[in-house]
N, C-alpha and C positions, 0 to 999 in steps of 0.2 A: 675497735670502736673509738670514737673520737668525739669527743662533750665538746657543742658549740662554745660552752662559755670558755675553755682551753684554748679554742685557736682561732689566731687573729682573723678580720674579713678579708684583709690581704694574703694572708698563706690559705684559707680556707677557697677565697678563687681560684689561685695557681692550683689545686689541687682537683680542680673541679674541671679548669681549663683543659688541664693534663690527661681529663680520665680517670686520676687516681680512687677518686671519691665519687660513688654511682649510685649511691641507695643512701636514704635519709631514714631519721626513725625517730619515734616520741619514747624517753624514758620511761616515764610513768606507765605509760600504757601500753608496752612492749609490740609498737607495729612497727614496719617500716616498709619502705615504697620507694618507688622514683622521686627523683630530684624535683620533676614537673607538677610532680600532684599538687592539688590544689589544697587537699586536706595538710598535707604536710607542710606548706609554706605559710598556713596560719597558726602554726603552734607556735608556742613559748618559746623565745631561744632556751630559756635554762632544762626545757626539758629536750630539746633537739640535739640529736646525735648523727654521729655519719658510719658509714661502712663503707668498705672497699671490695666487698661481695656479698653475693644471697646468702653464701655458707657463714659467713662471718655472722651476720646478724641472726642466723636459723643458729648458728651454735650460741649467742647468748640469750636467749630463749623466748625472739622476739617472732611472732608471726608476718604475714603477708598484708600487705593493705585492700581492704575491701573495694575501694573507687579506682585504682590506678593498675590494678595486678587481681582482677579478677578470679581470671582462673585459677592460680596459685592460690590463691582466698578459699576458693571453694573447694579443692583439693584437702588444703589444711583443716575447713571447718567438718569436712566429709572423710578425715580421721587419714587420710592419703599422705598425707609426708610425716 
């Protein structure tokens, strides 16, 4: 997991550019989603994080985003993952 306020907007692009960084996610509120959601690119930076997989962010004990990742949303809220 990687705290936006930790890394710069020049190494958080090349990481982005690369692939390395593929899912975004709100601290506070333990969801995260794709890069493209619209819910996630209006959050806080101080609460925005990154992941480099679904497993990475499902092992710190964040869920699926409701607007970008439906189905996985509904799985999670229907006790399935």
């Amino acid at each position: 997991m990687i705290e936006h306020s930790k890394i710069t907007d020049f190494q958080l692009r090349i990481k982005i550019k690369n692939a390395e960084i593929c899912f975004g996610g709100n601290q506070k509120l333990k969801i995260y989603g794709t890069l493209k959601c619209a819910s996630g690119k209006r959050m806080k930076r101080e609460n925005r994080v990154f992941f480099y997989t679904e497993e990475e962010a499902e092992k710190n004990g964040f869920r699926p985003c409701g607007h970008c990742m439906k189905t996985k949303y509904q799985k999670w809220k229907n006790g399935l993952i």
